[in-house]
ZAMARGU-4260 file (C-alpha; in steps of 0.2 Angstrom, whole numbers, plus 5000, padded with zeros to 4 digits):
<rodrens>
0) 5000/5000/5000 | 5013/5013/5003 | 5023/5009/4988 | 5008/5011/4981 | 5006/5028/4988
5) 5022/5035/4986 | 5023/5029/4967 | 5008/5039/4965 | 5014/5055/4975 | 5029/5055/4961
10) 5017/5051/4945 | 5007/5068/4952 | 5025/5076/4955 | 5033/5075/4940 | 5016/5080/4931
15) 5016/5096/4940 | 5034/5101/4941 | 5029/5105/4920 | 5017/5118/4926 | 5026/5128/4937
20) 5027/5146/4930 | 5038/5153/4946 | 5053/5165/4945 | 5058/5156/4962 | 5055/5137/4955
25) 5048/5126/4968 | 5042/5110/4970 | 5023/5103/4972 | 5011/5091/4968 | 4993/5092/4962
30) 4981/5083/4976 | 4966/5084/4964 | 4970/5062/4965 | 4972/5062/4983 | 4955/5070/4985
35) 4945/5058/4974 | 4951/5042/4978 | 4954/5044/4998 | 4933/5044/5000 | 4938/5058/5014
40) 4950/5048/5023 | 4958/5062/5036 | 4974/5049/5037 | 4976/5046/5018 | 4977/5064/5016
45) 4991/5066/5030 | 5000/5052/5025 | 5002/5059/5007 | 5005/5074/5015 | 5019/5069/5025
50) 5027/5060/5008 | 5027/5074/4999 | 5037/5085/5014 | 5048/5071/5015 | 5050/5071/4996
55) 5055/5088/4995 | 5040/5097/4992 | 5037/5116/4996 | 5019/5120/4987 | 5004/5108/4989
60) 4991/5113/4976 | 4973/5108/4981 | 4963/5106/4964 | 4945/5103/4963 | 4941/5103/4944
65) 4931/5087/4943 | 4927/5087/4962 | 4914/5099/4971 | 4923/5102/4990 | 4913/5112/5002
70) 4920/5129/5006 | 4924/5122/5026 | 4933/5106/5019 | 4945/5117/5008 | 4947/5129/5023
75) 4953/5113/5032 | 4962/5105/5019 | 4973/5123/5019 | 4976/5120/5036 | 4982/5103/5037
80) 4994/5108/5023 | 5001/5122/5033 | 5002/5110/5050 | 5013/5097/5038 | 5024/5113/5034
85) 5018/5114/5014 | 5012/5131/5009 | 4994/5129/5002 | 4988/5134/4984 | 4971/5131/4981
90) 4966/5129/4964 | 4951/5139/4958 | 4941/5141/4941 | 4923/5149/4935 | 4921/5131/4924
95) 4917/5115/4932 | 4922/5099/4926 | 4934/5106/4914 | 4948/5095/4906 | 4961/5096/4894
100) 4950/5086/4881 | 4935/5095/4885 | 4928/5106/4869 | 4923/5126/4870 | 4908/5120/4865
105) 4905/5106/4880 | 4911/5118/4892 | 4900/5133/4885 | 4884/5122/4888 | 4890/5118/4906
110) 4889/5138/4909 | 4902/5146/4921 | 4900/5154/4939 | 4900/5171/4941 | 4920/5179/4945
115) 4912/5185/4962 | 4911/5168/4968 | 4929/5164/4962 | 4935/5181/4971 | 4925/5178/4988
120) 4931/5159/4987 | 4949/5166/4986 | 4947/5180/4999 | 4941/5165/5010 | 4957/5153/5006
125) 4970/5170/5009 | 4960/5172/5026 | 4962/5154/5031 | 4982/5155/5027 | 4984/5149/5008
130) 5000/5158/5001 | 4993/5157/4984 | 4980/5155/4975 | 4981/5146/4956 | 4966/5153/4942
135) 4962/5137/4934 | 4963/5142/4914 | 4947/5135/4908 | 4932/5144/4906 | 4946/5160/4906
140) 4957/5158/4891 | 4958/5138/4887 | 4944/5130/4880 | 4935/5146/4876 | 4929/5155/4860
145) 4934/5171/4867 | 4946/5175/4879 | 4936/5181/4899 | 4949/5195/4900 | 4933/5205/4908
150) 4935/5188/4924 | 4956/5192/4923 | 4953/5210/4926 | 4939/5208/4939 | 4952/5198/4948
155) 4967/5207/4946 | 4957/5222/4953 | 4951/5212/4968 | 4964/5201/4974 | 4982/5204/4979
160) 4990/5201/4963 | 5007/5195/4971 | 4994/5179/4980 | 4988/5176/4961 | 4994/5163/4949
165) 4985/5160/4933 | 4987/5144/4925 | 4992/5149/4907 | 4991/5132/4894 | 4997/5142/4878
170) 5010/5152/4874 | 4999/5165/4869 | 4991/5165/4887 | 5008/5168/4895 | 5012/5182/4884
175) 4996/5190/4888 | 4998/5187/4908 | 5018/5196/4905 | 5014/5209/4895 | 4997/5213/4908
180) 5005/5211/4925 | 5024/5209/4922 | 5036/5193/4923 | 5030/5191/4944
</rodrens>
């Protein structure tokens, strides 16, 4: 079983460490797999927390993109990453059940939530002690007709920019975010 766990902890790892878009580059893992197959296991949680401190890691990202967590469980599960020393990065997105995969036009029939609740969402995971939070891309500027720059700019005007990351699939994207906000 811990083999098992581990070998899993590394698979998410290595997937991440391409996403990183940090001056300072750090280490983390998505917990998106964690989440959905622990059936809200407190001590499979810790324990995966406790590999990846012991792996190295800095950042633990705490994705919900096929998963709907209550607001409390994600202000727990920021908490519990800061007890295991991790700095906590919630993931957050206007689209639900967005994937790589996923056409515009699947994701425009799903609709998207208003940037209001992302923003309050992200007020709440800065209050509860997350050091950053990631803007998931769908629904923004990947999978999307037109680009939601009308969502970056509601969210750049109403969150610390220096706690924001936006997730930025296309080299396009990443221009847009520098030449908007600078290299930070």
């Amino acid at each position: 079983m811990v083999h098992t766990f581990l070998q899993g902890v590394i698979s998410v790892s290595i997937f991440s460490n391409s996403e990183v878009y940090y001056t300072d580059i750090y280490r983390y893992p998505n917990s998106e797999k964690i989440l959905s197959s622990g059936n809200g296991d407190k001590s499979l949680v810790e324990r995966y927390l406790r590999a990846c401190k012991d792996v190295g890691f800095d950042v633990l990202e705490i994705s919900s993109g096929f998963l709907s967590i209550p607001e409390q469980d994600w202000k727990v599960l920021v908490d519990l990453v800061r007890q295991h020393g991790l700095k906590a990065k919630p993931e957050i997105g206007i689209q639900f059940g967005a994937g790589g995969d996923t056409s515009a036009e699947e994701l425009e029939s799903i609709g998207t939530r208003d940037a209001g609740w992302l923003i309050d969402r992200a007020k709440t995971f800065l209050d509860a002690g997350a050091d950053t939070i990631m803007i998931e891309s769908e629904g923004i500027t990947e999978n999307v007709k037109t680009w939601r720059t009308d969502v970056i700019s509601k969210i750049t005007s109403q969150l610390p920019l220096e706690k924001v990351m936006f997730e930025a699939a296309d080299p396009a994207v990443f221009s847009y975010y520098i030449q908007n906000f600078g290299a930070q």
